[in-house]
ZADO-1210 file (C-alpha; in nm, 4 decimals, padded with zeros to 6 digits):
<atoms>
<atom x="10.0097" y="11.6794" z="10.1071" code="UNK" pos="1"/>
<atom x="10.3045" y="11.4954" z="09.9673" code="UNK" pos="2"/>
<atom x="10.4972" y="11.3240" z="10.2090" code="UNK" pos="3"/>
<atom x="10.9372" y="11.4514" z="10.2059" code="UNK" pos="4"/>
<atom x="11.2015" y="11.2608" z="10.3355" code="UNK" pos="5"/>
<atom x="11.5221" y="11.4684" z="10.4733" code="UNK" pos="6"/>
<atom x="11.8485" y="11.2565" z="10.4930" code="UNK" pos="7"/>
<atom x="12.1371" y="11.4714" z="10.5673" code="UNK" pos="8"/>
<atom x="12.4149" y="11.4092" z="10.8096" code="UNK" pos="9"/>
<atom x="12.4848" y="11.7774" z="10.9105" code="UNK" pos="10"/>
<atom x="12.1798" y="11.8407" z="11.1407" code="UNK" pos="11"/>
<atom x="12.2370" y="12.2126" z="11.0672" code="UNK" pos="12"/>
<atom x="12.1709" y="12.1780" z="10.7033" code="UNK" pos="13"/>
<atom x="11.8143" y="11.9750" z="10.7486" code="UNK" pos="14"/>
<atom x="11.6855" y="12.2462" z="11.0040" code="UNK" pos="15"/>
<atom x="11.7902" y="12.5194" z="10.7343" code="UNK" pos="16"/>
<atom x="11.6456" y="12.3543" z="10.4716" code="UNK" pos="17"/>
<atom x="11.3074" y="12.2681" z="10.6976" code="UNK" pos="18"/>
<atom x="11.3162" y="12.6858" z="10.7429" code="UNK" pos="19"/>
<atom x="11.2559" y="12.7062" z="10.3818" code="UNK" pos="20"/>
<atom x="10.8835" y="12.8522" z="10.3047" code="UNK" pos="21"/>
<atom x="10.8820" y="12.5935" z="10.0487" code="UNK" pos="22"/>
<atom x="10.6979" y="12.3149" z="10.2655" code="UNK" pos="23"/>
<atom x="10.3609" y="12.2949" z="10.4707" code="UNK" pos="24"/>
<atom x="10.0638" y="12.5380" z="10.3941" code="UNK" pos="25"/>
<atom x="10.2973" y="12.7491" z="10.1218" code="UNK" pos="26"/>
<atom x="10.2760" y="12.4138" z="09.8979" code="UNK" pos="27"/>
<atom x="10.1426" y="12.0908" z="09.8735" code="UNK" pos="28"/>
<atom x="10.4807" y="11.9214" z="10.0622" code="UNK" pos="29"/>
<atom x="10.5220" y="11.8419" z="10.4066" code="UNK" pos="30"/>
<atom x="10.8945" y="11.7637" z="10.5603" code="UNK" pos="31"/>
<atom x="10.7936" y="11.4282" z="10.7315" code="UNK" pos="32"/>
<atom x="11.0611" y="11.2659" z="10.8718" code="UNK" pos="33"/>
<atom x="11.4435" y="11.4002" z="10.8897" code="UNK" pos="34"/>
<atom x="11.7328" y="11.1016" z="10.8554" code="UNK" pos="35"/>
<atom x="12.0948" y="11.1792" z="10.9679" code="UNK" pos="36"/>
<atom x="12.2297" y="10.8469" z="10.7906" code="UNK" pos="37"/>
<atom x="12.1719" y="10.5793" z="10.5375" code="UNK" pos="38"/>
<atom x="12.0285" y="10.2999" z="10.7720" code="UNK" pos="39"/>
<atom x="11.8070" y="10.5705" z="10.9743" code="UNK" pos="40"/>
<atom x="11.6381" y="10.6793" z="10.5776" code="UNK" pos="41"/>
<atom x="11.6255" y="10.3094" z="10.4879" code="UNK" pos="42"/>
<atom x="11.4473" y="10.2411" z="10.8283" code="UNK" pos="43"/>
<atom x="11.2203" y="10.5233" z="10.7554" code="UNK" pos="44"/>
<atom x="11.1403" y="10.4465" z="10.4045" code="UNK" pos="45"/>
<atom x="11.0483" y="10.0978" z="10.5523" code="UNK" pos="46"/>
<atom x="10.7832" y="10.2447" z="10.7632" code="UNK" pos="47"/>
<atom x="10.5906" y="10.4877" z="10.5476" code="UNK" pos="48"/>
<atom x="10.5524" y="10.5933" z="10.1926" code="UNK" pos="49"/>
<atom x="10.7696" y="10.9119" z="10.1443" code="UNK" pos="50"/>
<atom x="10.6503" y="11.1109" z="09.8131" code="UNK" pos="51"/>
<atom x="11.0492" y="11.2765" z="09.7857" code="UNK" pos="52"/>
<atom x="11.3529" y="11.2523" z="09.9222" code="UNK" pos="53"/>
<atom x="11.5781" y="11.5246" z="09.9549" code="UNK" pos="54"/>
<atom x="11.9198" y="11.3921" z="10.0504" code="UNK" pos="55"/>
<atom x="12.2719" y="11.4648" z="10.0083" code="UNK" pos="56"/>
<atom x="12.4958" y="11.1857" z="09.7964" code="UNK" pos="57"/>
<atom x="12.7170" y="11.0723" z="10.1078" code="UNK" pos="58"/>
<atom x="12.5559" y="10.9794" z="10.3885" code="UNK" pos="59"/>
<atom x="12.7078" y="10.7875" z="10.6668" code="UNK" pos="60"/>
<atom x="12.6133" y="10.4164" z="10.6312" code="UNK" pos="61"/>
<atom x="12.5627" y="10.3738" z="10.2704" code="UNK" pos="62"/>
<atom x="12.5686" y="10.6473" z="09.9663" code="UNK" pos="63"/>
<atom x="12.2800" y="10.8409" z="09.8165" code="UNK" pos="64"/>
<atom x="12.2688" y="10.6512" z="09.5430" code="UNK" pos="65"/>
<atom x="12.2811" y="10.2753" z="09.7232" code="UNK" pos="66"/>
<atom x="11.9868" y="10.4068" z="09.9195" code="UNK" pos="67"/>
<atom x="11.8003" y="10.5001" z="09.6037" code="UNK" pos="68"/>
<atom x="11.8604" y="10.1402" z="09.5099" code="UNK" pos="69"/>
<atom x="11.7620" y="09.9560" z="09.7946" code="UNK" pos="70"/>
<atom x="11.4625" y="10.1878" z="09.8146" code="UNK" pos="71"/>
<atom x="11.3898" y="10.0908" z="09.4495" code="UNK" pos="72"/>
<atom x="11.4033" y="09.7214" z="09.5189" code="UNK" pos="73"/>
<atom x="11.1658" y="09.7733" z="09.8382" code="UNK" pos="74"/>
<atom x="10.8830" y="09.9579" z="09.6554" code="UNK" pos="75"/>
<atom x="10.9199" y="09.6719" z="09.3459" code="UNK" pos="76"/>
<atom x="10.8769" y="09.3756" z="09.6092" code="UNK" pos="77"/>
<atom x="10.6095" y="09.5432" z="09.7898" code="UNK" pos="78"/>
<atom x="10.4370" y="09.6387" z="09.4398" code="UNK" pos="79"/>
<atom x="10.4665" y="09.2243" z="09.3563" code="UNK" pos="80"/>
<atom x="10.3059" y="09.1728" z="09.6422" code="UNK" pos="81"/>
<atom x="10.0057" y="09.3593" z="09.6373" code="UNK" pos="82"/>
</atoms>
């Protein structure tokens, strides 16, 4: 199973999307952790390796796209490391 990330801030719009038939035993993804803001999806991301991410562009804390940077820079030091 691939492991999927939600980071939305409207808690309404992750338990709709986590209704979807798309995830669990209908396909090969699996909604593993839900986020409501930047720091809570960096936090996460820090934690465990997420396959996707499935966010909206502004979050609370830092944007979309800052998050897809700092996640960037994580997985490239961790990747030196190893």
């Amino acid at each position: 199973m691939y492991k999927v990330l939600l980071v939305f801030k409207d808690e309404n719009i992750s338990k709709k999307i986590k209704r979807m038939n798309i995830w669990g035993e209908n396909s090969e993804f699996e909604i593993s952790a839900v986020a409501k803001d930047g720091a809570a999806a960096y936090d996460e991301v820090r934690k465990q390796h997420y396959d996707l991410a499935v966010m909206q562009t502004d979050i609370d804390g830092m944007d979309g796209l800052q998050l897809l940077r700092r996640n960037t820079q994580l997985y490239r030091t961790a990747r030196r490391q190893s």
